[in-house]
C-alpha positions, 0 to 999 in steps of 0.5 A: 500500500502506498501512501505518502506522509506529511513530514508532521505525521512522521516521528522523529528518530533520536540517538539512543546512543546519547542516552543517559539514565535519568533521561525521561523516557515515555512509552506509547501502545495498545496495552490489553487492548487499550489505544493510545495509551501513554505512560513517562517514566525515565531510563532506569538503566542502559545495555541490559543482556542476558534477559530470558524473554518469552519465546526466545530473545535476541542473540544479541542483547542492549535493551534500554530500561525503564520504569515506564509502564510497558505491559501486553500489546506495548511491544513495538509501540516507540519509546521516547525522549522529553523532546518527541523523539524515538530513542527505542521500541518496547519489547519485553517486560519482567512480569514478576515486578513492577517499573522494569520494562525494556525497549530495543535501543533505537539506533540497532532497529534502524540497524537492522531496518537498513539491513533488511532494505539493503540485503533482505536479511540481516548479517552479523559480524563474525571474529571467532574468539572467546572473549572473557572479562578483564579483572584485576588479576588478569590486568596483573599478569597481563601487564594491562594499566588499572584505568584501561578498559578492554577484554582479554582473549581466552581462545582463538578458533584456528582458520577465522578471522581471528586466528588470520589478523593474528589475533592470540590467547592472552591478547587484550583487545583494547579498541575496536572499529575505532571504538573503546572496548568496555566490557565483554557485552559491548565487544561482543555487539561491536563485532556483530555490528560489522558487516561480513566482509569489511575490514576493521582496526583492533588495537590490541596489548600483547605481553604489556606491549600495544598493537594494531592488527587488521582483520577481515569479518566473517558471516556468522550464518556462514561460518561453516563455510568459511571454516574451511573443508580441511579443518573444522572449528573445534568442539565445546569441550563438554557439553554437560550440564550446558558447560563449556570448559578449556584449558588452564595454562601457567600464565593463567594459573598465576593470575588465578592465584590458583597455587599449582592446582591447575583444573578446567576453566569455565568458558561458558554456561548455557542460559538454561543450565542448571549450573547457572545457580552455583557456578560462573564463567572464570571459575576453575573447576577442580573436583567433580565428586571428590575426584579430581579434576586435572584437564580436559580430558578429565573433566570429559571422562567424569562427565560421561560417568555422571551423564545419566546421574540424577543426583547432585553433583558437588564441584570443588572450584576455585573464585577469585582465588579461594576454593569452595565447594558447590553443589548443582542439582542436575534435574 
């Protein structure tokens, strides 16, 4: 359907990258059926992920919070500034408390709006490393200054973009597509946010030394190609209980504090995992049931003992340098 709009019917776009909390912010919906309903609050938070929304969230998550009323039939409804202007678009709220709703940030929907013009489809950015978040301990042994902001590189996956701009495991990338790296969350967008294809400029410090390397993205959607026929991208190391682990090196052991005792280290726990509740990425693993938990190859071979296991497991781990104990049901 065609149709022409005067420019007084059409809502001017705001930059949501300009927002800051306390902003106003005021929803606009058909919530239950109800239209034109209006609701103002303020930006209670920016660059909330991991949220569990009902059936099926984002990959990729930086929804805007705000305790502007956002109920059923709000979603996609704008959300704006004091000004008139759309800054995000209602998306989700958390049915088990009042004042929390979140909207997608209005500069990544005009993101994907310009994608799906272009190509028909929206493709993401793909690098192939594991970041982890950079701690005062790894800042230590990485020779990283207190006040610098970055993620240290856990893995590199061989034959990626990654592993070909000669990006290594124990690298600190700094900045990103001319961008300062904060956290691991707003690395991880970063990246996704490059179009398969072009080239970027990551400044990286390697061994206390800053770089510059070069690399090339990939296409997330067509990682399997770009891999390669000869070698295939490696295989979480277990998927038990939805948790990832990898090696421990020396240099990893001394930032750790972990006193000779070396274990697995958690890369990642699937959002639904049960483990989720006990155990956290960065945390070493080093007994499983009272048997001890040397490497890999150990982990994987408790792991298939205890697989059809509906008893609690008792891991013993290593946080921020201390061992502990935890007890994760398995069903």
């Amino acid at each position: 359907m065609d149709h022409n709009f005067e420019a007084n019917e059409v809502s001017l776009i705001g930059n949501s990258d300009n927002l800051r909390v306390g902003d106003w912010a005021i929803a606009m919906g058909n919530p239950l059926g109800l239209e034109w309903t209006l609701t103002v609050g303020i930006v209670s938070a920016r660059g909330r992920s991991n949220l569990a929304i009902a059936g099926g969230g984002p990959s990729f998550q930086d929804f805007i919070q705000t305790d502007a009323s956002i109920n059923f039939g709000n979603s996609g409804g704008p959300l704006c500034n004091i000004h008139g202007e759309v800054i995000g678009v209602n998306t989700a709220i958390n049915p088990s408390g009042q004042g929390i709703g979140f909207a997608i940030p209005i500069n990544m929907a005009m993101k994907v709006v310009d994608q799906l013009r272009e190509n028909g489809k929206v493709a993401r950015g793909y690098l192939g490393m594991l970041p982890r978040e950079l701690t005062a301990e790894l800042r230590s042994a990485t020779g990283v200054a207190a006040e610098q902001h970055g993620v240290f590189v856990e893995r590199v996956d061989p034959n990626t973009p990654a592993s070909v701009g000669g990006l290594e495991a124990g690298d600190v990338v700094t900045e990103f597509d001319g961008k300062v790296v904060k956290d691991v969350q707003q690395f991880r967008m970063a990246v996704a946010d490059v179009p398969p294809g072009r080239g970027v400029v990551a400044k990286i410090i390697r061994e206390g030394k800053p770089q510059s390397l070069e690399f090339v993205l990939g296409d997330r959607a067509a990682l399997a190609t770009f891999m390669g026929q000869g070698e295939q991208r490696p295989e979480p190391s277990s998927n038990w209980l939805g948790i990832d682990v990898g090696v421990v090196n020396e240099s990893m052991a001394r930032a750790l504090r972990l006193d000779g005792t070396y274990g697995v280290i958690i890369n990642e726990i699937d959002e639904n995992s049960p483990a989720r509740e006990k155990l956290r990425e960065g945390d070493v693993i080093i007994e499983i049931d009272r048997k001890p938990v040397d490497d890999v190859h150990g982990f994987k071979e408790i792991a298939a003992a205890l697989r059809n296991s509906n008893k609690a497991v008792l891991f013993r781990i290593v946080r921020d340098g201390v061992k502990t104990f935890e007890a994760v049901e398995v069903n």
